[in-house]
GUTOR-884242 format. One record per residue: residue number from 0; residue in one letter; x, y, z of N, C-alpha, C in turn. Coordinates in steps of 0.1 Angstrom, whole numbers, plus 5000, padded with zeros to 4 digits. Layout:
<site NUM; a; <X; Y; Z>; <X; Y; Z>; <X; Y; Z>>
...
END
This chain:
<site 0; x; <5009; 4988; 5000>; <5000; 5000; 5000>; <5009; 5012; 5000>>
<site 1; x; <5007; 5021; 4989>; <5017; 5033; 4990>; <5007; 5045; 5003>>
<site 2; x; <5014; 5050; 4999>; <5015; 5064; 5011>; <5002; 5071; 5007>>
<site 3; x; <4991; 5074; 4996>; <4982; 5077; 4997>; <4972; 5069; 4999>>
<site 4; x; <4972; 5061; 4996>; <4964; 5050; 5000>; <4962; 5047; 5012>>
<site 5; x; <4972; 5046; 5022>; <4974; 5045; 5036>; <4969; 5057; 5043>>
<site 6; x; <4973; 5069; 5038>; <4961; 5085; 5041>; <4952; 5078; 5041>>
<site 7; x; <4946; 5083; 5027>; <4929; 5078; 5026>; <4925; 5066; 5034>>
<site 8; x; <4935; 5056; 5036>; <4923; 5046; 5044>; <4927; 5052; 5062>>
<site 9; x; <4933; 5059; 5065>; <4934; 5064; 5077>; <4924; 5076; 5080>>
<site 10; x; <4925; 5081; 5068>; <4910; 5097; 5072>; <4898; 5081; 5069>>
<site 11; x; <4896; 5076; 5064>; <4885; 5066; 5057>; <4877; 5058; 5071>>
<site 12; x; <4890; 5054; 5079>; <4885; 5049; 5090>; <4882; 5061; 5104>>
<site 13; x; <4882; 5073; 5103>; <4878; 5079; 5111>; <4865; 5087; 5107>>
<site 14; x; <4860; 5088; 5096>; <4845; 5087; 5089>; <4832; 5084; 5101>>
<site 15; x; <4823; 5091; 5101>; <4810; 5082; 5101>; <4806; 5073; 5090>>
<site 16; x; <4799; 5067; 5091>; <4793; 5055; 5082>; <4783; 5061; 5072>>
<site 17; x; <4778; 5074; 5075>; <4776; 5085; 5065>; <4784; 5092; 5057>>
<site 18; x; <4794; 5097; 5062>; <4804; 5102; 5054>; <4813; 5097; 5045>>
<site 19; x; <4814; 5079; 5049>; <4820; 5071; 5041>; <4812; 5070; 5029>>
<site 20; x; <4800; 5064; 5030>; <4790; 5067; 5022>; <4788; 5080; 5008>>
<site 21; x; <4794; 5093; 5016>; <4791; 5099; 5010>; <4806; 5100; 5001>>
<site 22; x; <4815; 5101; 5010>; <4826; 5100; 4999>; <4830; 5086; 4990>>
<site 23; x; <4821; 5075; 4993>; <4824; 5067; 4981>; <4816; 5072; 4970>>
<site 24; x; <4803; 5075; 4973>; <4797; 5086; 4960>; <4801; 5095; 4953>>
<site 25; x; <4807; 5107; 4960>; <4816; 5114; 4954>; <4827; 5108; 4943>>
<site 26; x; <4833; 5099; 4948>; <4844; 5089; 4943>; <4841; 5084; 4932>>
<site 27; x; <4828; 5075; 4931>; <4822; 5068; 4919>; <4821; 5083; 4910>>
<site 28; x; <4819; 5092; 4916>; <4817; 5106; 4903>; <4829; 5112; 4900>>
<site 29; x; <4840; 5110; 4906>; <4848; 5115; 4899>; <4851; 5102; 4890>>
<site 30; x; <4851; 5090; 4893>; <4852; 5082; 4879>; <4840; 5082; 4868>>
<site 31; x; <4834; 5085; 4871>; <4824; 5086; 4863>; <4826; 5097; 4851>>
<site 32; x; <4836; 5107; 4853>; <4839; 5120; 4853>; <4852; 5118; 4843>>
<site 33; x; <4858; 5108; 4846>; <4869; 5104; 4837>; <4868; 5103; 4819>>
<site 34; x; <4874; 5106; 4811>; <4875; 5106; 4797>; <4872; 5088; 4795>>
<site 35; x; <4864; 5086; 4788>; <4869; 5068; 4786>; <4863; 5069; 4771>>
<site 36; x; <4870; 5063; 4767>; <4874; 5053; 4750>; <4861; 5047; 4745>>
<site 37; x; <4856; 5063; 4736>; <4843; 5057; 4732>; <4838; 5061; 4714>>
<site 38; x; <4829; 5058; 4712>; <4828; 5057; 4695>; <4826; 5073; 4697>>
<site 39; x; <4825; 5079; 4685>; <4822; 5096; 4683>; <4812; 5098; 4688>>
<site 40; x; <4809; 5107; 4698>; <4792; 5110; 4702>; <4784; 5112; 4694>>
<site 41; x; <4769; 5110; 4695>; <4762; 5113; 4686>; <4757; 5128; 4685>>
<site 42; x; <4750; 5135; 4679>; <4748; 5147; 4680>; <4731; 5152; 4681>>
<site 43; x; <4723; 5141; 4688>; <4711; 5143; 4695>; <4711; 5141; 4710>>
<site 44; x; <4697; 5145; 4718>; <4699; 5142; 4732>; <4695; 5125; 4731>>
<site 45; x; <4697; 5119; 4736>; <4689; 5105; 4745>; <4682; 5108; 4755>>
<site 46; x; <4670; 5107; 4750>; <4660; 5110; 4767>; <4660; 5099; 4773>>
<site 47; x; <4665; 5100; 4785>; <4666; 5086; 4795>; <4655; 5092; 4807>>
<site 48; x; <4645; 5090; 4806>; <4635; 5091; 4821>; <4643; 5091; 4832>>
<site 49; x; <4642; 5100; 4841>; <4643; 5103; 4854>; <4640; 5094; 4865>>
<site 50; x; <4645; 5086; 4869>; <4639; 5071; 4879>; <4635; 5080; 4892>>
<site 51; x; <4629; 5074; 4901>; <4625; 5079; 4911>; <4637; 5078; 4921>>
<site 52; x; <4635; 5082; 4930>; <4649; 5080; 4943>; <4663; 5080; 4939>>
<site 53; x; <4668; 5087; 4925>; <4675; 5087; 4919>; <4689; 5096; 4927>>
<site 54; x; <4704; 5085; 4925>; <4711; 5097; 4930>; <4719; 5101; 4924>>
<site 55; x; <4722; 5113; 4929>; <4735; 5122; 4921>; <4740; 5117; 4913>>
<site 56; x; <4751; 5104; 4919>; <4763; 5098; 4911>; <4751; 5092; 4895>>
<site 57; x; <4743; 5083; 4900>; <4731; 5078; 4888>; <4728; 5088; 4882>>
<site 58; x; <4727; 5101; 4888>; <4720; 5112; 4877>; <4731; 5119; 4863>>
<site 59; x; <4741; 5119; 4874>; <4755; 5124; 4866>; <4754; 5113; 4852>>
<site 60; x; <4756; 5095; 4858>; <4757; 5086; 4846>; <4747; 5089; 4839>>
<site 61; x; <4733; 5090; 4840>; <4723; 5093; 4828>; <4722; 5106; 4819>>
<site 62; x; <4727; 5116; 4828>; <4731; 5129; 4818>; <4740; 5126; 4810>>
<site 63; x; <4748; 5119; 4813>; <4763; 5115; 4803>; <4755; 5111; 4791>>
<site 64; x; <4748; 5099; 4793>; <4747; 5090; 4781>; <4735; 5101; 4776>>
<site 65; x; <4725; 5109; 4778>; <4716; 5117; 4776>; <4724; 5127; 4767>>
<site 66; x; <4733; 5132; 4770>; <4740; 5138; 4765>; <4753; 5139; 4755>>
<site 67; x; <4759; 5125; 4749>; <4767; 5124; 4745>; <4776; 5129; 4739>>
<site 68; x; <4771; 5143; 4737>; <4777; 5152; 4727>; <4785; 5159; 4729>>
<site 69; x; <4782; 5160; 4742>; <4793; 5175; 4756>; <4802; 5167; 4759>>
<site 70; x; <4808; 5178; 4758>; <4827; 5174; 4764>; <4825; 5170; 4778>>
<site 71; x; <4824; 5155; 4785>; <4829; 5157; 4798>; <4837; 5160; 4806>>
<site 72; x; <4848; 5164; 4799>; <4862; 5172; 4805>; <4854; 5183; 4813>>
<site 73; x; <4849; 5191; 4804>; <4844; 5209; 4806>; <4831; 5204; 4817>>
<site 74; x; <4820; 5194; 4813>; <4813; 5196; 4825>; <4824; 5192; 4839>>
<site 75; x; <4830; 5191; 4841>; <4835; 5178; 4854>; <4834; 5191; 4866>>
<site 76; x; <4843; 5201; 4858>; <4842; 5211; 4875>; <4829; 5218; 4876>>
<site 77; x; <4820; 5221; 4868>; <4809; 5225; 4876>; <4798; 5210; 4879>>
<site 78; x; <4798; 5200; 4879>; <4793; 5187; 4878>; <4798; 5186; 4893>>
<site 79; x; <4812; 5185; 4897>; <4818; 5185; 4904>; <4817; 5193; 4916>>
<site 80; x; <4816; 5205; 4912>; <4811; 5213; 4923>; <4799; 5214; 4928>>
<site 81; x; <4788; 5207; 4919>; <4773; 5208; 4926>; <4770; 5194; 4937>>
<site 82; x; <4780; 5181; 4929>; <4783; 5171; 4940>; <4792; 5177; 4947>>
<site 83; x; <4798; 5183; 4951>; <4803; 5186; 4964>; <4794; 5194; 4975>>
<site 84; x; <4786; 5202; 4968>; <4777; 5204; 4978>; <4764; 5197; 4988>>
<site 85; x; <4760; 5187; 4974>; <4753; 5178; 4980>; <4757; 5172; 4989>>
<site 86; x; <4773; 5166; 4988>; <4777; 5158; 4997>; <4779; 5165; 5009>>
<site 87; x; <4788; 5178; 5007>; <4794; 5186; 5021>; <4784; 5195; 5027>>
<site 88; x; <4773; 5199; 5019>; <4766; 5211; 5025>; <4749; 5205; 5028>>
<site 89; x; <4750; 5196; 5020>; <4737; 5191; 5026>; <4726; 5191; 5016>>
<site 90; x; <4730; 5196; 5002>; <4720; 5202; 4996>; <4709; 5182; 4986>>
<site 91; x; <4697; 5190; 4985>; <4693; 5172; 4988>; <4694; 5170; 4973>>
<site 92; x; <4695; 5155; 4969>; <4694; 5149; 4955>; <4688; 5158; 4951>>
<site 93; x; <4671; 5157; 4950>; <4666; 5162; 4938>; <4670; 5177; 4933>>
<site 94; x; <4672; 5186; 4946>; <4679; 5200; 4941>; <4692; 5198; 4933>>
<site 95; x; <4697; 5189; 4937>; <4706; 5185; 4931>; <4711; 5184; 4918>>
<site 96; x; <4703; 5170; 4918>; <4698; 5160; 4902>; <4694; 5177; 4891>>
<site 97; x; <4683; 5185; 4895>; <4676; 5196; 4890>; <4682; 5205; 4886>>
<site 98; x; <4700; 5207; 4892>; <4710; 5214; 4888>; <4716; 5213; 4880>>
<site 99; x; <4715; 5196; 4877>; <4729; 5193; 4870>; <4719; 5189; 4854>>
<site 100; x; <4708; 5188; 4855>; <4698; 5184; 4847>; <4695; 5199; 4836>>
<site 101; x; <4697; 5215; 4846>; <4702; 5223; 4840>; <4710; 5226; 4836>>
<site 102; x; <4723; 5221; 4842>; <4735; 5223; 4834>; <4737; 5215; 4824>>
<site 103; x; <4735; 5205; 4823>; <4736; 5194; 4805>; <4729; 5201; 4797>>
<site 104; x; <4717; 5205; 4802>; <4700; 5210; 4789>; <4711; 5222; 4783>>
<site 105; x; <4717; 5230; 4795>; <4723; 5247; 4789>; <4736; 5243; 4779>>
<site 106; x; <4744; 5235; 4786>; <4754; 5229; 4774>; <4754; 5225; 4762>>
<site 107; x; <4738; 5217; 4762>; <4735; 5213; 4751>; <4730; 5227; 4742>>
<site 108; x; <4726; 5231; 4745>; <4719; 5245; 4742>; <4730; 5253; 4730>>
<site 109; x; <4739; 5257; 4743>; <4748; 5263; 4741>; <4761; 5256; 4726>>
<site 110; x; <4755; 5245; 4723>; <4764; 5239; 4713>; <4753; 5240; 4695>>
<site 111; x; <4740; 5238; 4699>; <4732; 5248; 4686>; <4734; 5259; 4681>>
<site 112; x; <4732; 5254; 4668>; <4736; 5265; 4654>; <4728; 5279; 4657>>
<site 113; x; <4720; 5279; 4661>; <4712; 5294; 4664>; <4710; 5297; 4680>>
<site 114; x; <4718; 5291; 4687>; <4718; 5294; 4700>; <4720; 5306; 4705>>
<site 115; x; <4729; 5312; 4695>; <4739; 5324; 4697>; <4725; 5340; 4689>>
<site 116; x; <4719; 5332; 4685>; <4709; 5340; 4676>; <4697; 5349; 4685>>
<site 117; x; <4689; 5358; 4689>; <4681; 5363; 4694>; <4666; 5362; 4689>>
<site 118; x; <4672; 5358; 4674>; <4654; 5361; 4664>; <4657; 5369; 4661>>
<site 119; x; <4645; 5377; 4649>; <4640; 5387; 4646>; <4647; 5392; 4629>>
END
């Protein structure tokens, strides 16, 4: 076991059983969050329904595949910062899920040919 490893499982064992919890969630999203080796996105949404009791880390994976088109590099730090709130500040899933559910719709948005357009 190297030297970080041995941290983390030393802060890991002084945790509540909530907080572990919460930072293995966190954890699954930053992998989640990772670049991985995939065919060219496509350039429509995938509507994936919204499950009920749904969490963050699951909400993050279904905007991904909902969204294939966005760079997940560029969402990761605001993706990132809205789970960190959830986790550290308390803020609940669905405010949550509802955040990050705006931030994919605006990315996507923001990548249309007339986005930039006003009308008229």
């Amino acid at each position: 076991m190297d030297s970080q490893q041995k941290r983390l499982q030393t802060l890991l064992d002084q945790l509540t059983v909530e907080h572990r919890a919460n930072l293995l969630d966190f954890a699954e999203h930053l992998l989640s969050c990772q670049p991985s080796p995939e065919v060219p996105p496509e350039s429509e949404v995938v509507v994936i329904p919204r499950p009920d009791n749904e969490s963050v880390v699951s909400a993050i994976r279904r905007l991904s595949h909902s969204y294939p088109m966005l760079d997940r590099n560029r969402l990761l730090n605001e993706a990132s910062s809205l789970m960190a709130r959830h986790v550290l500040q308390g803020i609940t899933a669905d405010a949550t899920i509802d955040q990050l559910e705006n931030l994919f719709c605006h990315r996507y948005q923001a990548l249309q040919p007339d986005s930039s357009q006003e009308g008229g």
